[in-house]
C-alpha positions as a printed Julia matrix, in Angstrom:
317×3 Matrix{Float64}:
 -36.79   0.98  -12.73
 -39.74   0.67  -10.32
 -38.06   1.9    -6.66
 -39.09  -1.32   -5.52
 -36.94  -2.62   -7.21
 -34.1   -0.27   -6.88
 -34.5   -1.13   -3.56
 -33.85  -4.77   -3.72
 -31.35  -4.45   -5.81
 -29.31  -2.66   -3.43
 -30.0   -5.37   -0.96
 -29.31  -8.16   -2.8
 -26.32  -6.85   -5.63
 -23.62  -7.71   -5.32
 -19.62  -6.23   -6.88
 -18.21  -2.91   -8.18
 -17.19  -2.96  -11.84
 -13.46  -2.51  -11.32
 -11.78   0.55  -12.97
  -9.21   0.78  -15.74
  -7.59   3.9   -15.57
  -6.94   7.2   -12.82
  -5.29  10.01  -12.39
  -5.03  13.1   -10.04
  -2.97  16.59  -10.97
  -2.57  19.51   -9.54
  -2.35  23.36   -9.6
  -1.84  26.51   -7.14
  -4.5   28.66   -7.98
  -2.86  31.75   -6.09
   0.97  32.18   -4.54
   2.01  29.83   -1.7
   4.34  31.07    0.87
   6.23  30.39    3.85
   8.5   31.94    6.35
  10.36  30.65    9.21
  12.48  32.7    11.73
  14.91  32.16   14.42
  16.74  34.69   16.83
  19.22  34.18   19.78
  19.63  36.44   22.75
  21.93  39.06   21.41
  22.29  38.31   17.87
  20.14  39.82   14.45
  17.0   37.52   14.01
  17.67  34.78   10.98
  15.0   34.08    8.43
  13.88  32.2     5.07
  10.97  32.39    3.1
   9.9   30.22    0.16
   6.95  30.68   -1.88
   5.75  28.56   -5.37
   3.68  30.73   -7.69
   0.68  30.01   -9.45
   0.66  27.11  -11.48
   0.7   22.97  -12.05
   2.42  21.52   -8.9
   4.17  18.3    -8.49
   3.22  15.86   -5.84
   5.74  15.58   -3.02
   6.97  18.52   -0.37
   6.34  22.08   -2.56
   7.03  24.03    0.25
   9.23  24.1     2.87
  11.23  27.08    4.9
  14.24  26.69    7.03
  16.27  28.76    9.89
  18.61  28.23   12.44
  21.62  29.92   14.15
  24.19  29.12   16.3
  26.74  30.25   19.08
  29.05  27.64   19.66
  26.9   24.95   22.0
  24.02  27.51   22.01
  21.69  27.33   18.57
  17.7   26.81   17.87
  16.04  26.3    14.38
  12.61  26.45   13.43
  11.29  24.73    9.9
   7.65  24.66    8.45
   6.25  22.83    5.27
   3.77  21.46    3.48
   3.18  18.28    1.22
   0.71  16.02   -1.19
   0.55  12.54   -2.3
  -1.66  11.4    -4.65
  -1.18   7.86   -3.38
  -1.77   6.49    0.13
  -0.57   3.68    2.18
  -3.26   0.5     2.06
  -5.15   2.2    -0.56
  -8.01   0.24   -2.15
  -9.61   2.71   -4.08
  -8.91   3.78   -7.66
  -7.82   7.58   -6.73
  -6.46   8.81   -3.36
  -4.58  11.85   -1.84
  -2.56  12.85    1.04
  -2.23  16.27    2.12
   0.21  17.15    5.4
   1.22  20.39    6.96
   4.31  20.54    9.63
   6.91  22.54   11.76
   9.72  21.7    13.69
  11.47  24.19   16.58
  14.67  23.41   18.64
  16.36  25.09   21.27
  19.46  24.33   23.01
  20.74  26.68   25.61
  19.72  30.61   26.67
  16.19  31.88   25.48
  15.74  32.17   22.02
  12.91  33.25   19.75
  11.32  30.99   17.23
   8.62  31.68   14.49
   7.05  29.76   11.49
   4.37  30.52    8.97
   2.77  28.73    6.22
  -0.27  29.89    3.66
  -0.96  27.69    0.79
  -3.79  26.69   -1.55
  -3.24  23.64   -4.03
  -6.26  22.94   -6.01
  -6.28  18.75   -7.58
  -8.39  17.48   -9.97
  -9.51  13.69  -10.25
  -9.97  12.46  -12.91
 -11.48   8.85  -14.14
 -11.86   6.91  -17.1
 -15.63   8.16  -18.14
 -18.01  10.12  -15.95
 -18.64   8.43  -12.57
 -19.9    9.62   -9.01
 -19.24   8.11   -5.82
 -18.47   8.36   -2.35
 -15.34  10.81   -1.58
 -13.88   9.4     2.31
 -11.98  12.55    3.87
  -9.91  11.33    7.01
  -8.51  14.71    9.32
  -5.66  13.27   11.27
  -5.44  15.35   14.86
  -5.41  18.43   15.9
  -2.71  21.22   16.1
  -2.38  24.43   17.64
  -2.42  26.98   14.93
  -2.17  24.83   12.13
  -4.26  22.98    9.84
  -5.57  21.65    6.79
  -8.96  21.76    5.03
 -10.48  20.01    1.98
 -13.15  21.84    0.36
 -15.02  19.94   -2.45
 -15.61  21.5    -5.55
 -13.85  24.68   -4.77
 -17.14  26.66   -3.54
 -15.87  27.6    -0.78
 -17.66  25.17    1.9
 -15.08  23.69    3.79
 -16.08  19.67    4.43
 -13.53  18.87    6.35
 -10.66  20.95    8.5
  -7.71  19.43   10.86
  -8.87  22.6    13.35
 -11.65  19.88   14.59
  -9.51  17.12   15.3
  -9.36  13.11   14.3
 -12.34  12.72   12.26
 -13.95  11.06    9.14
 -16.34  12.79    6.4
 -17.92  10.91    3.55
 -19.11  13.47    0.83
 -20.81  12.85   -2.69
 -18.2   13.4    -5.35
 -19.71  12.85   -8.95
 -16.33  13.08  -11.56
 -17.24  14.68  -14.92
 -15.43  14.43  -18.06
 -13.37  17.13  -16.76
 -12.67  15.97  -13.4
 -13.62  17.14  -10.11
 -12.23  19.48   -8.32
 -11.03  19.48   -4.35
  -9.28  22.65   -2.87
  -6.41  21.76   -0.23
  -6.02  24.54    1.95
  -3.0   24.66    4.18
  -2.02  27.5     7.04
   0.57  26.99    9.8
   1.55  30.1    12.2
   3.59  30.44   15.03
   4.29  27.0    17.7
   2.82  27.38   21.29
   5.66  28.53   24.03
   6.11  24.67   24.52
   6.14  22.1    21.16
   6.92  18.52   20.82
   8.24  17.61   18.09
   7.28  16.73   15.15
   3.98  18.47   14.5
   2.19  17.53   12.19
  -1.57  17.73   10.66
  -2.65  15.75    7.55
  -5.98  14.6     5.41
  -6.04  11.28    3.79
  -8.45  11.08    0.97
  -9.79   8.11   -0.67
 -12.58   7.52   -3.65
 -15.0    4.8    -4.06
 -17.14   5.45   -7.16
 -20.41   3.83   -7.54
 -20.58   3.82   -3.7
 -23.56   5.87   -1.84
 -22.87   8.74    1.12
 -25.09   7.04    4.16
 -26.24  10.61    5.99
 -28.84  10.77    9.24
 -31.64  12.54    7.64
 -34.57  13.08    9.95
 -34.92  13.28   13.62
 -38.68  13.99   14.25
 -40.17  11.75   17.0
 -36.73   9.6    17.72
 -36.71   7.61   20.69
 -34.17   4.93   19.61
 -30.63   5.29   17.92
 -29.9    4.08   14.54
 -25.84   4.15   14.04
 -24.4    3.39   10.71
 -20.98   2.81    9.38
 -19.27   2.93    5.64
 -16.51   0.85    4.43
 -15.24  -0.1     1.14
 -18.41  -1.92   -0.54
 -20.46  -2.27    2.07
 -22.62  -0.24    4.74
 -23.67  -1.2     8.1
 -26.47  -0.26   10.24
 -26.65  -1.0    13.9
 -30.12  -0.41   15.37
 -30.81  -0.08   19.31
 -28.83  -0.38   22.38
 -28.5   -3.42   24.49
 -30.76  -2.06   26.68
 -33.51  -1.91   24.12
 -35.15  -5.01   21.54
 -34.83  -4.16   17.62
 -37.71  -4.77   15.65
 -37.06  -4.26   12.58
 -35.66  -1.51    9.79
 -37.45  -0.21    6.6
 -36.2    0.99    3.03
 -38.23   3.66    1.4
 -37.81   5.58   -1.47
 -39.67   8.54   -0.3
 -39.72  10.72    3.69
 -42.8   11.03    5.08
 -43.53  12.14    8.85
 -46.48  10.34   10.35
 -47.11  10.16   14.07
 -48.13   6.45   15.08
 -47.6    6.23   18.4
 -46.84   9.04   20.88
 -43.25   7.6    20.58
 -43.26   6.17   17.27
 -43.21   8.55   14.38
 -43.03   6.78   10.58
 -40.43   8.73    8.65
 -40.15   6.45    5.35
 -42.34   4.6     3.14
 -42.3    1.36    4.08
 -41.34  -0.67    0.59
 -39.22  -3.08    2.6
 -39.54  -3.98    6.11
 -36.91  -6.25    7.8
 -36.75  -8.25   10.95
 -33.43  -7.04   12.66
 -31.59  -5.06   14.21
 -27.91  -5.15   12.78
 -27.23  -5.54    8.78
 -24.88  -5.36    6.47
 -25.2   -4.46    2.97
 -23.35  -4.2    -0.26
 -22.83  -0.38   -1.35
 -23.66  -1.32   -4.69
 -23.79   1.31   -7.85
 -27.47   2.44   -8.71
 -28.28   5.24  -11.08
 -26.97   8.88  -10.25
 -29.78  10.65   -8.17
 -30.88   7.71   -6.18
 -32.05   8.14   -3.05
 -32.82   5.46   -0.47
 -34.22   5.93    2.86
 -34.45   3.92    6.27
 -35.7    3.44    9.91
 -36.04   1.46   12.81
 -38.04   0.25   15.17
 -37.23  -0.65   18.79
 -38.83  -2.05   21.96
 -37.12  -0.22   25.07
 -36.45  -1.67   28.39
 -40.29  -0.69   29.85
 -41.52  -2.51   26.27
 -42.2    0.78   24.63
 -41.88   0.81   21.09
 -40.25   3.88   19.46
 -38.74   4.79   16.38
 -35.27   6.06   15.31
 -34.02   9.0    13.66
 -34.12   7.46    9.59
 -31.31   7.94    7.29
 -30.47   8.74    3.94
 -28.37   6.6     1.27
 -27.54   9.08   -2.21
 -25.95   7.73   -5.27
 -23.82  10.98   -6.62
């Protein structure tokens, strides 16, 4: 298919063949342990440890530790876990996970001593009806002091996404073979911070679109002007300017290129489709595995300087 045409078809397409059939299992590739400790003023420190070996693993909480001791009013308890779900609330696409990692500590009365730690490495493996790549959404929900979880896709050891970096959302090409794809949960929880709230918690939701592209910024060279762009189920949207600047227009392009037009204008795709505006919405539509689609804008800023934006990069996995 002439690129051209590639290109208008993921303009003007329209729909996602719907899927049949999904599934997601699991497996520790190494030992999973956890430990937690508690230990009053006085008394012998109290502790449990829990480990699962290597192995499938079912979905729900596979490991959790628990401690506590007591003195008549005076007690404290300290409890660490970790979970998966291979299901997720409001999900819309055909395979998603849920992976959270937690501790609770109490203390009533005189000064006690509380410890948790958690190491764990589940490996799951999605698998769809035939072969079919897409657009992997990984969602890290806050923050905690020592403790975290990280997704690494494909199990190469390049972590896409980890907890330690806060609230944040990675899209990342996921092409499933006829033996699945692999994602590597890591989890790791140490010891609370002198003062917790409870409960603490860290988690990733996953979700899969297949057929859907991962939207990326691409080049920089020569940008005067922003180009934002966000991804939801089935469609992508690009936002071109600020309301202190006029948008021109954007251009597709099947191919990068870095030409210098204009001290502030530098051309960073081929120009197969040029379109007058500034914010658009398209369909994410499926085109072949490998393509690549590319795009740019053009603004006028406040002083009616043109300049160009940074251009971006749409990939089909």
């Amino acid at each position: 298919m002439h690129v051209t045409n590639l290109t208008l078809a993921y303009l003007v397409s329209t729909g996602v063949a719907a899927a049949q059939s999904w599934s997601i299992t699991a497996n520790a590739p190494s030992v999973a342990s956890a430990t937690a400790m508690v230990q009053l003023v006085g008394n012998p420190p109290v502790s449990n440890s829990a480990s699962v070996p290597i192995g499938p693993v079912s979905p729900g909480g596979f490991l959790t530790a628990f401690a506590s001791d007591f003195q008549g009013p005076i007690s404290a308890s300290a409890a660490v876990g970790a979970s998966f779900a291979t299901t997720v609330p409001n999900q819309t696409g055909p395979l998603a996970f849920r992976a959270v990692v937690w501790r609770t500590v109490t203390m009533y009365g005189w000064p006690s001593a509380q410890s948790t730690f958690l190491q764990a490495e589940i490996d799951l493996t999605l698998h769809a009806p035939q072969p079919v790549g897409g657009r992997l959404q990984l969602r890290g929900i806050q923050s905690l002091v020592n403790g975290r979880v990280e997704c690494d896709v494909g199990g190469d050891g390049t972590i896409e996404l980890s907890t330690a970096t806060g609230s944040t959302i990675v899209n990342v090409p996921l092409h499933i073979g006829v033996t699945g794809a692999l994602v590597r949960l890591r989890y790791f929880m140490g010891n609370p911070p002198l003062f917790v709230l409870n409960p603490q918690s860290v988690e990733v939701v996953a979700e899969f679109f297949p057929g859907e592209p991962v939207v990326t910024q691409f080049d920089t060279t020569g940008a005067g002007a922003a180009l934002a762009f966000s991804q939801s189920q089935g469609q992508v949207t690009l936002a071109l300017g600020t309301p202190t600047s006029t948008p021109l227009f954007l251009a597709f392009g099947a191919q990068p290129i870095q030409v210098q037009v204009l001290p502030t204008v530098t051309a960073l795709v081929t120009l197969d489709i040029i379109l007058a505006t500034g914010n658009l919405t398209l369909p994410a539509v499926p085109l072949p595995p490998g393509t690549i689609l590319y795009v740019q804008g053009l603004v006028l800023d406040a002083s009616g300087t043109p300049r160009s934006s940074p251009s971006l990069r749409a990939y089909w996995p």
